[in-house]
N, CA, C and O atoms as CSV, one atom per row, in Angstrom:
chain,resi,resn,atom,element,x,y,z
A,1,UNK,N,N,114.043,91.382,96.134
A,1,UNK,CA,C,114.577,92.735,96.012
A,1,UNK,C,C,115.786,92.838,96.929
A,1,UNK,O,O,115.967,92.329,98.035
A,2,UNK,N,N,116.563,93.619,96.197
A,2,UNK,CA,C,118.071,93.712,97.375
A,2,UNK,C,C,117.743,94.570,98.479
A,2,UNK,O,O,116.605,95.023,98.602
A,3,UNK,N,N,118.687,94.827,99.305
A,3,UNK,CA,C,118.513,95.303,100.427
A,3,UNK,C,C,118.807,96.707,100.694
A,3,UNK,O,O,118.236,97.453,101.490
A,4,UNK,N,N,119.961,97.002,99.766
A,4,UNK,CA,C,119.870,98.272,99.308
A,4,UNK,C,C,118.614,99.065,98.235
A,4,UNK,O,O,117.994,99.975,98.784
A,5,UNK,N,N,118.405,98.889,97.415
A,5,UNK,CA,C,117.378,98.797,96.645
A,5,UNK,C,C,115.978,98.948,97.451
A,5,UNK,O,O,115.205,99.856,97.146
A,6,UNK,N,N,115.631,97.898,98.637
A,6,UNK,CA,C,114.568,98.500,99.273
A,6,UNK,C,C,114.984,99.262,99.973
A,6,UNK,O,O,113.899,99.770,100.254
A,7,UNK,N,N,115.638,99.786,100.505
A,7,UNK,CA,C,115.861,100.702,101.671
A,7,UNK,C,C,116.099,101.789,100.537
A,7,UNK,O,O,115.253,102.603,100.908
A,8,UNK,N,N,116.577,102.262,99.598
A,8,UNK,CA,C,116.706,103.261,98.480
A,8,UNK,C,C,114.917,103.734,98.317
A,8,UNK,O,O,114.661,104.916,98.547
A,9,UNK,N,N,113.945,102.952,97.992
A,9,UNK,CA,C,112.914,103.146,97.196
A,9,UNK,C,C,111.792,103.529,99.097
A,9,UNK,O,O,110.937,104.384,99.327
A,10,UNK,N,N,112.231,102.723,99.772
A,10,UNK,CA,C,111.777,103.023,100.993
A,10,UNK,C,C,112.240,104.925,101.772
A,10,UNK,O,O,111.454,105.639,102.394
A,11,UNK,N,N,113.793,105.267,101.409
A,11,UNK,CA,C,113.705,106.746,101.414
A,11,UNK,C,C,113.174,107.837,101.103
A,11,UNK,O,O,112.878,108.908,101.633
A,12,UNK,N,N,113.071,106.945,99.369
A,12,UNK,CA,C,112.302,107.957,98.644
A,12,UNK,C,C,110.567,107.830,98.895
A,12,UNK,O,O,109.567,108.469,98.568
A,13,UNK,N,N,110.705,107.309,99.228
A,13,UNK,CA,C,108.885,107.328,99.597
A,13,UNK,C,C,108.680,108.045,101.051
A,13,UNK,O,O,107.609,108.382,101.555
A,14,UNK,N,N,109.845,108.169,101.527
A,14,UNK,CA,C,109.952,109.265,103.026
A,14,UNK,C,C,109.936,110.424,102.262
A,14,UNK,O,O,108.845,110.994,102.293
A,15,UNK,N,N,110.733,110.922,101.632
A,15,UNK,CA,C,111.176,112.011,101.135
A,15,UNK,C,C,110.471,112.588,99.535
A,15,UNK,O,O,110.935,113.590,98.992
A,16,UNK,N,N,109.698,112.058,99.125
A,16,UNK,CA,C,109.382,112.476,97.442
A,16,UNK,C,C,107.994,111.370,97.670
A,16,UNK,O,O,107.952,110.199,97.294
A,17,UNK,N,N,107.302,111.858,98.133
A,17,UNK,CA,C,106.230,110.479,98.567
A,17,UNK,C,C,105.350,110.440,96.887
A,17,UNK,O,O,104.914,109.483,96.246
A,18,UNK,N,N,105.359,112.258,96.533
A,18,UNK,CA,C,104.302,112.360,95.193
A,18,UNK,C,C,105.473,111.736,94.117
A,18,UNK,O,O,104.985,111.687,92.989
A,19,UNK,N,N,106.678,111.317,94.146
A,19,UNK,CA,C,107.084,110.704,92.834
A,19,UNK,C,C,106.596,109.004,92.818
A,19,UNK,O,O,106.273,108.237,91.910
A,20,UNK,N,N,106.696,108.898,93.964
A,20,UNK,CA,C,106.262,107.298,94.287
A,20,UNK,C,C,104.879,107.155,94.194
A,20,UNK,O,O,104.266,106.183,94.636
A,21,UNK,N,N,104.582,107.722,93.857
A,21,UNK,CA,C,102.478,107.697,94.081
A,21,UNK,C,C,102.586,107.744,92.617
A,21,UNK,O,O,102.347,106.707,91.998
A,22,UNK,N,N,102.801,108.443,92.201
A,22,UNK,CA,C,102.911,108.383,90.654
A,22,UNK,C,C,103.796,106.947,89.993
A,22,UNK,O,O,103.383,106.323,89.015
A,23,UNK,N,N,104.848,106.660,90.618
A,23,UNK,CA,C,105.022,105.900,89.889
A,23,UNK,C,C,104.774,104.620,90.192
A,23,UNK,O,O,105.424,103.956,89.385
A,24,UNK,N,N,104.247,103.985,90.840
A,24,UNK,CA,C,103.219,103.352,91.387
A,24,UNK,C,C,102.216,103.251,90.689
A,24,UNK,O,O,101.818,102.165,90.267
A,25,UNK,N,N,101.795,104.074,90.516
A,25,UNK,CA,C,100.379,104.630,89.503
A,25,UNK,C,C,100.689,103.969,88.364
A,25,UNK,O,O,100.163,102.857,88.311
A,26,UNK,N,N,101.597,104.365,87.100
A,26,UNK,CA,C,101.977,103.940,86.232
A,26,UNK,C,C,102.578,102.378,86.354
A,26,UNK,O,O,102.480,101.717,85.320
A,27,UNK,N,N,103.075,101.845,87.298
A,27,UNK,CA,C,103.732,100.346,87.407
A,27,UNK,C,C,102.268,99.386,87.173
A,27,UNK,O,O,102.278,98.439,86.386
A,28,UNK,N,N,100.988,99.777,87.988
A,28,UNK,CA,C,99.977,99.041,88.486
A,28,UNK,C,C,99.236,99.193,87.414
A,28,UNK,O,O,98.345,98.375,87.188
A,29,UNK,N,N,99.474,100.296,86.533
A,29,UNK,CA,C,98.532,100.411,85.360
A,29,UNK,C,C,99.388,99.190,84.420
A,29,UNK,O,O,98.894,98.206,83.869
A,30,UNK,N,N,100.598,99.555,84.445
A,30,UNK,CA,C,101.155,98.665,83.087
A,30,UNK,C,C,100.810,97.101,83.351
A,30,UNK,O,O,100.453,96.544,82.313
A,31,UNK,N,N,100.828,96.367,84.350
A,31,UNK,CA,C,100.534,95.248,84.923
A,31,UNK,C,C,99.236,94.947,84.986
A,31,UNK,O,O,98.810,93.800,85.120
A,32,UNK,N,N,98.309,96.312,84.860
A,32,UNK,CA,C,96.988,96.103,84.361
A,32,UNK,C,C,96.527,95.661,83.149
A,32,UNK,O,O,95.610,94.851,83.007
A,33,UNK,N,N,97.431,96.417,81.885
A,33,UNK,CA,C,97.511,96.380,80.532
A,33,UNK,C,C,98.231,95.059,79.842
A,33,UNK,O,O,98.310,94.508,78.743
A,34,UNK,N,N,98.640,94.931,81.012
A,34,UNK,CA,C,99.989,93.356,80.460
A,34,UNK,C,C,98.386,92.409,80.448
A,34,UNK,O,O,97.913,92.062,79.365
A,35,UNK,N,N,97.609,92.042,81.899
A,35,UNK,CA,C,96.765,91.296,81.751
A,35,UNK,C,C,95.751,91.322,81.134
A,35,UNK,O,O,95.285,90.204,80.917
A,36,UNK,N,N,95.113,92.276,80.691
A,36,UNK,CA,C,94.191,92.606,79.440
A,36,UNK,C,C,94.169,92.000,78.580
A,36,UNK,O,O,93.255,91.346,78.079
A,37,UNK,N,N,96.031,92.266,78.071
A,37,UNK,CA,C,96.040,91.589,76.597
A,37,UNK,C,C,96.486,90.467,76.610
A,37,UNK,O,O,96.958,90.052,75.552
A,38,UNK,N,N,96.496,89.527,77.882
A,38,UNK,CA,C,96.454,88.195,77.915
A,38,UNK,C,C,94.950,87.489,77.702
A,38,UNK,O,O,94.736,86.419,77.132
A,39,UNK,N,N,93.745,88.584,78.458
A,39,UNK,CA,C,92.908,87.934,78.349
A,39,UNK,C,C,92.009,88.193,76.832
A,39,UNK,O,O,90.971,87.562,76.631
A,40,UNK,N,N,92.433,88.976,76.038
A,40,UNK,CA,C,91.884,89.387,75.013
A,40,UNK,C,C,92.340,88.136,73.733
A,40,UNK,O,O,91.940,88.262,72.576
């Protein structure tokens, strides 16, 4: 990850902590769903 880029996503998790919880939420689900349908 760049260095700007973490320090960007690192603000916003200072500042907007409930958009990052959410989208978080949704990243960990899709990566859930990716492996599912590998193992299916």
């Amino acid at each position: 990850m760049s260095g700007v880029r973490q320090v960007s996503r690192r603000l916003r998790l200072l500042f907007r902590k409930d958009d990052v919880e959410v989208e978080l939420s949704e990243e960990v689900g899709l990566h859930l769903e990716m492996e599912a349908a590998e193992l299916v």
